[in-house]
N, C-alpha and C positions, 0 to 999 in steps of 0.2 A: 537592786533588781535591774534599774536602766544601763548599770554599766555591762551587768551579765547579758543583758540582750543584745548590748554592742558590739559587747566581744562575739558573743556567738556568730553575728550577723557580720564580723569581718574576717572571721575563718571561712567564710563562702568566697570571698574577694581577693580576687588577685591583679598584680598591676603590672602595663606593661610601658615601658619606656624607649620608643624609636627614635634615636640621633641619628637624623639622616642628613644630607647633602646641602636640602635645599630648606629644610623643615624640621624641627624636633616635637614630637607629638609624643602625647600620656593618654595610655586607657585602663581605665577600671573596668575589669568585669565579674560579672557572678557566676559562680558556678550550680547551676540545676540539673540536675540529674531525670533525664524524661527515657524514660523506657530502659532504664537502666546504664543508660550513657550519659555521659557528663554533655552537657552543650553552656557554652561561654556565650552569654549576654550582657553588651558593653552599657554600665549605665552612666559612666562618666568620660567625659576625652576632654585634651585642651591639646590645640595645635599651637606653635607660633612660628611663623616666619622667620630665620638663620641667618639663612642664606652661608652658610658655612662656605661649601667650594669658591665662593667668589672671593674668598679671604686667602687663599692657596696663589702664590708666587712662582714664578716659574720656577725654582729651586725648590717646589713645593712644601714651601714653609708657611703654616698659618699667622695669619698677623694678627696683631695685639688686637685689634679693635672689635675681629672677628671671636677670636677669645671671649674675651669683654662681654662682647653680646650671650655668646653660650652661657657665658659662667653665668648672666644674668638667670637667662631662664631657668636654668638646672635650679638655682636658688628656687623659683616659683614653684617648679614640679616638684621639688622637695618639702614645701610646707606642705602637699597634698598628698603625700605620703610619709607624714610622719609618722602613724601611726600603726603604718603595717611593720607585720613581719619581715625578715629581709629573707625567709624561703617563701614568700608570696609574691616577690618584685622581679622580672627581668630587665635589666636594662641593656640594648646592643646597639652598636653605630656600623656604621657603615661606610660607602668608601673615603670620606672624605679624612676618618680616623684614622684607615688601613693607608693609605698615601702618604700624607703630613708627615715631614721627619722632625716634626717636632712633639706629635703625638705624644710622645711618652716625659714629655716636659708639662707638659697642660693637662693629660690627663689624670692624674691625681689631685688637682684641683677639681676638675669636673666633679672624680666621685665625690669628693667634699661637700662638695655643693648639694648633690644630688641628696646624697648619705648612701649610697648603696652602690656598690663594686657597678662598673660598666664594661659591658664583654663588647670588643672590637671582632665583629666577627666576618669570616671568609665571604667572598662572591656568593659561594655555590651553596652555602649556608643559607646567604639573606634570600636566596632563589628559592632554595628546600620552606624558609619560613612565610616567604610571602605566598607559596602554591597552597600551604598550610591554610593562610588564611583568607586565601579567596575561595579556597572549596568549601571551608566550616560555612560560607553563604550562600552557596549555590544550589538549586536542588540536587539530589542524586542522580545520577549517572552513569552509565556504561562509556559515555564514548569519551574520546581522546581529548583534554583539554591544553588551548595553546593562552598562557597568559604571559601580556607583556608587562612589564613595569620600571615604566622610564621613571628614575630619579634623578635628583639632581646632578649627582657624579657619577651612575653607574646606573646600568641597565640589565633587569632581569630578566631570562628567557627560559620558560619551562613547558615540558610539555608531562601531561601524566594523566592518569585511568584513578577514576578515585579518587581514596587520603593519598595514594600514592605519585611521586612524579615520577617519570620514567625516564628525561633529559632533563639536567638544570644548563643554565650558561649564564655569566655574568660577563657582562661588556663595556670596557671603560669608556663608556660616555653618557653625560646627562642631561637636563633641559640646563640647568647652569653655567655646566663646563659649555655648550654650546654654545649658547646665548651670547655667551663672553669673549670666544672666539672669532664667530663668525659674524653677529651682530651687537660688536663692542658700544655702539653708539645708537643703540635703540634702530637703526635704519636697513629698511630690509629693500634688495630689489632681485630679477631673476635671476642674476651672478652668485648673487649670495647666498640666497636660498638653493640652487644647484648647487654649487658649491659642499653646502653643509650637509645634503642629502646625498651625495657621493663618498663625504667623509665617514658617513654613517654606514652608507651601503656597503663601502670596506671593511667595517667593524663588523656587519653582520653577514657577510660571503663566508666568514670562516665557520658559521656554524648553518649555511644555511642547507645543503648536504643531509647531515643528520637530520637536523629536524626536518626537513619536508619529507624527507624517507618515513619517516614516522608517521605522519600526516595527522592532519587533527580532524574533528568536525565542528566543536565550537570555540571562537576566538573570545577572549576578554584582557581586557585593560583595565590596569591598576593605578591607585596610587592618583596622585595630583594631574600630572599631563593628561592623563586619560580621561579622567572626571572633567579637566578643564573644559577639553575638547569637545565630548561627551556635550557639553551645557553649551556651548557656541555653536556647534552644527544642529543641534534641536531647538535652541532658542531663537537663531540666527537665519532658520529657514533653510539651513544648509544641506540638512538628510532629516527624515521620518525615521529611520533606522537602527538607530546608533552610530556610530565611528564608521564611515566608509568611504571606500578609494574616490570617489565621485565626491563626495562633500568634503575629504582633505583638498581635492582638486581648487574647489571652489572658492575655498577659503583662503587657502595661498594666493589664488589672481586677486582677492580683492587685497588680501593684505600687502601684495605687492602692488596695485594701483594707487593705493591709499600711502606707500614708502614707507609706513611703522605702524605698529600698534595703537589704534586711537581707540580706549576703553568706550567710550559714549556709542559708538558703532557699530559695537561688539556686543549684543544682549547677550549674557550668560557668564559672560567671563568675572573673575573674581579679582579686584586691587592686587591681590599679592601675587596672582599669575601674569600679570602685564611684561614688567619683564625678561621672563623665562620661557614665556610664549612659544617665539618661534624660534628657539634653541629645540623646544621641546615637539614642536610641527614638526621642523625636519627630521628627527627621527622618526617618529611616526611611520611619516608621509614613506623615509625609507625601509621601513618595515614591508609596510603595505605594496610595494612594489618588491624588494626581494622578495621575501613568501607570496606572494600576489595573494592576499588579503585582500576580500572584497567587502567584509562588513565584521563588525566588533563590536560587543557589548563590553560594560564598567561592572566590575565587580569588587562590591565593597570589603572586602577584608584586608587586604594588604598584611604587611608586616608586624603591625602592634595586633592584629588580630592571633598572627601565626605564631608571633609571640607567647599571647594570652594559652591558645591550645596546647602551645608546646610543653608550655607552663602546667597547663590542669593535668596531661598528661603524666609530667614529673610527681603532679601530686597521689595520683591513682596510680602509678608505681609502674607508669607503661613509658619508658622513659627510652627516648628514642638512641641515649650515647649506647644503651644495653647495645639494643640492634646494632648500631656501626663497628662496634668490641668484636660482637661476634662473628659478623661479615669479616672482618679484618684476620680475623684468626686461621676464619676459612682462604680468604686468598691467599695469607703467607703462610699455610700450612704450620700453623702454630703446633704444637704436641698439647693436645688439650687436655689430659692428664696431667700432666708432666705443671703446666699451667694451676689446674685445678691446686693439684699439692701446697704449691709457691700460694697461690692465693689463701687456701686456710691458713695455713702456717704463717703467714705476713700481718692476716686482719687477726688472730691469738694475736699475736705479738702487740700488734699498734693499741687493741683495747684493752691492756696494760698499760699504757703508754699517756695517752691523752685521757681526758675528761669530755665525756660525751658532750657535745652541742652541738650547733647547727652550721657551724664552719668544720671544726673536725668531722660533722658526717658528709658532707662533701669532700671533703680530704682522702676520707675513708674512702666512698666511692673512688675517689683518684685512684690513690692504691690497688683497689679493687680491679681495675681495667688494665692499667701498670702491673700487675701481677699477670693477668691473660696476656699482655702483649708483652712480656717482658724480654720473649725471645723471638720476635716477628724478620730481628734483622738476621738469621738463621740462614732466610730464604735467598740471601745476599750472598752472603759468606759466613763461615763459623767466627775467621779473626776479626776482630772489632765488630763483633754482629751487634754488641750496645750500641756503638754508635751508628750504623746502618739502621738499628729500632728508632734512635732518638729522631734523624733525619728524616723519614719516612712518618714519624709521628709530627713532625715539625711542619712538614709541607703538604699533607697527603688534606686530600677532602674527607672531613669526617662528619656525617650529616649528625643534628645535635652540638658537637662541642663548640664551642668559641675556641679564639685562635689563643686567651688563655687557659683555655681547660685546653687544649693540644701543648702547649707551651709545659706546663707541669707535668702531663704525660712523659712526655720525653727526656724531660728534667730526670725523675722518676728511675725510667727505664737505663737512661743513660749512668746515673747515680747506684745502678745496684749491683754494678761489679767494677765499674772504675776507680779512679783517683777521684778523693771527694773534692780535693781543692777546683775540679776542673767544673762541678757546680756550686761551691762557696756564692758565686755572687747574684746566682739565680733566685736562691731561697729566700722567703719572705719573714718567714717566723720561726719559731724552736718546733713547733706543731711536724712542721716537712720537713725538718732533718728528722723526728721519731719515724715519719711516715719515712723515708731512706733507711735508717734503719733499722727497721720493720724488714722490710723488702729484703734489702742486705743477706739479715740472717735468715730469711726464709730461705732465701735461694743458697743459702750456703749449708742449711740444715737438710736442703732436699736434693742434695749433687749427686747421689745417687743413685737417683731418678727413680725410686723405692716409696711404695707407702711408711711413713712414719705411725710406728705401734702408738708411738707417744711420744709429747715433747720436752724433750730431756732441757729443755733450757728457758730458764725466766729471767726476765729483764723487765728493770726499772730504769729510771732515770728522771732525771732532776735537776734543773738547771742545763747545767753546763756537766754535769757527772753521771755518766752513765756505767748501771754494775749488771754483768750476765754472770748469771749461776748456773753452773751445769753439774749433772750428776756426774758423779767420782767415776763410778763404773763404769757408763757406757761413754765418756771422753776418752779412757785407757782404751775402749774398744776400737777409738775410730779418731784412728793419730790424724788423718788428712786434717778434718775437724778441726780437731786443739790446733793446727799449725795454722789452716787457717782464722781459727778466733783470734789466735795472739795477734796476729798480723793485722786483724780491726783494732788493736789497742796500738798500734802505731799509727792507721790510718787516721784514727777519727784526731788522735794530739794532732796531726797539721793543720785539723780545721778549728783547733779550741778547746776537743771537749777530751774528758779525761776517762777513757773507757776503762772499765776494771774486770781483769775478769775471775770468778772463783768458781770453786767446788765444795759441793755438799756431799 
């Protein structure tokens, strides 16, 4: 009976895992349902201190020690999540993963560590995630909201009405990357400090246009700097108000009379904000003066919050990659018929194919979207319009996907009428070569561009041996077809497998 109430009691819980910059943070939350909406209440967090970006070399290579330290944590957050499901866990990083060219050498140790895939995901994503999770705290609203969110190596800018944002931007620089640059040696004076408040102001001129066009009516700050700040100008005497241009003021003359950070003088500030301090002031401070920001509240959700949402959301089946598929279709003038068709006919095929679980129904999803967007690169050109899809799936902002769910995307699309060899080394498993060909013969059963009465063709497959049976009758009907099936039983021998094809 105690294990069936535990189990019951962790299908409500879901977790979420931010690899950030300067911080790797875990939250648990619950899902309740009040008024017929789900609302996420966080009942467990653990932050720790990284410091990741300070470990990035000017050849932007992560060093060992900095590794070391990750791999550390990941191990700790992973014995607290042993026991979940891995459709109840997101775990995403941020910029310090999307930079590092060694990423992709260290990361498969991370997820080891962790136990559960970790999604490197885009700017304008961790923007779309962290607006997510500062609104699920705010009350409601009509009016315009402007949130900033310095992190360590990058900085979010969103503005938006609602669940919804209506401008994201993501801006390479952090309290970290700053800190490190402008105050290498803990010592700050008015050189420096202007200095690092120009270099930021330049980061933020390129979007400042847009957004002020837009205009907001309430500001908030997110995340570590903002909270820092937030607790030293209220503790410190600096502002009654929150975050504003007069108590940033105030706080830079003393911390430049004083030449560095001396925590004992500082009431509010917290050990692990000491030295990212005034990496993290000067942006601010150059916020506050481009947008001429006179005053800023902290808003507690951030990213593992927006996470967490994004999350229950997938669970309730309101899943935000749906929305992006669709948008997508709409700007590149997809033939959504034409789409529709390729989709049935791909998702028959695949569930033949695999063995239902919780990786293959993400898969399937994959498929699923790759089937709508299978001919997005159309709107390009007809010749090579795959690879004009894969490209545009490869760099485009897709609010929802990680930049590996856009990576298989394109895989995918690119994969359903080319040479297979040209994604042999993409693929991960046997699972997404069925899901290719799946795709494959959809698209080649539906050339036509014709509703199919019925599907004249079943396929199995098994290892490395794959066998299509098609009926006698209607292959005689439709030579294109039979020329090109046969021509898949030479494609797929370059990549290994042994296509076969008969008639019944």
């Amino acid at each position: 009976m105690q294990s069936l109430i535990y189990l019951r009691h962790m299908e409500h819980l879901l977790a979420a895992v931010d690899l950030g910059s300067n911080s790797f943070r875990l939250s648990v939350g619950r899902i309740e349902l009040v008024n017929g909406l789900p609302h996420i209440y966080q009942i467990d967090r653990l932050k720790e201190t990284v410091r990741l970006a300070a470990g990035l070399n000017d050849q932007k290579i992560l060093d060992d020690s900095s590794i070391e330290r990750a791999i550390s944590v990941l191990h700790r957050f992973g014995e607290r999540l042993d026991s979940f499901h891995p459709s109840r866990v997101r775990a995403v990083a941020t910029n310090t993963f999307r930079v590092a060219r060694n990423t992709s050498d260290f990361l498969p140790r991370a997820e080891t560590a962790l136990g559960f895939p970790i999604e490197v995901i885009a700017g304008k994503e961790e923007a779309r995630l962290i607006y997510t999770g500062v609104n699920h705290t705010l009350p409601a609203s009509k009016n315009k909201r402007l949130i900033i969110d310095i992190g360590g190596g990058s900085t979010e800018v969103i503005i938006g009405i609602g669940d919804e944002p209506i401008n994201l931007s993501s801006l390479y620089m952090g309290c970290v990357s700053y800190s490190r640059k402008f105050f290498p040696d803990g010592l700050v004076d008015a050189y420096r400090m202007r200095q690092a408040e120009m270099a930021a102001r330049r980061e933020i001129e390129v979007i400042t246009k847009p957004f002020k066009r837009l205009g907001w009516v309430e500001a908030y700050g997110s995340s570590g700097t903002a909270k820092a700040l937030f607790a030293i100008l209220q503790e410190g005497g600096f502002s009654s108000q929150g975050i504003t241009a007069q108590g940033l003021k105030a706080l830079k003359e003393k911390l430049i009379s004083e030449g560095r950070v001396i925590p004992s003088n500082l009431p509010g500030i917290k050990t692990d904000r000491t030295d990212v301090l005034l990496g993290g002031l000067a942006i601010m401070s150059a916020f506050f003066d481009e947008f001429g920001i006179e005053k800023m509240q902290t808003g507690d959700g951030a990213l593992r919050l927006g996470v967490l949402v994004d999350l229950s959301g997938r669970e309730e089946s309101h899943d935000r990659r749906d929305e992006s598929v669709k948008a997508f279709m709409k700007r590149y003038h997809v033939d959504a018929r034409q789409a529709s068709r390729v989709k049935r006919t791909a998702l028959a095929l695949f569930d033949t194919l695999v063995q239902p679980n919780q990786t293959n129904q993400e898969l399937r999803h994959s498929l699923s979207w790759a089937a709508d967007l299978h001919e997005i690169g159309m709107s390009i050109s007809r010749a090579g319009y795959h690879k004009h899809g894969a490209y545009i799936l490869n760099h485009a902002d897709m609010p929802g996907f990680s930049k590996v769910d856009q990576s298989l995307l394109a895989t995918l699309v690119v994969a359903h009428t080319s040479k297979l060899t040209r994604v042999q080394s993409a693929l991960k498993n046997r699972s997404q070569w069925y899901a290719i060909l799946a795709l494959r013969l959809a698209v080649l059963l539906c050339r036509r561009r014709e509703e199919l009465s019925r599907l004249a063709l079943r396929v199995k497959a098994e290892n490395q041996h794959i066998t299509a049976t098609v009926d006698k009758k209607w292959l005689a009907n439709h030579p294109l077809t039979d020329f090109s099936l046969h021509a898949e039983e030479a494609e797929w021998a370059k990549v290994g497998f042994d296509f076969s094809l008969m008639t019944a």
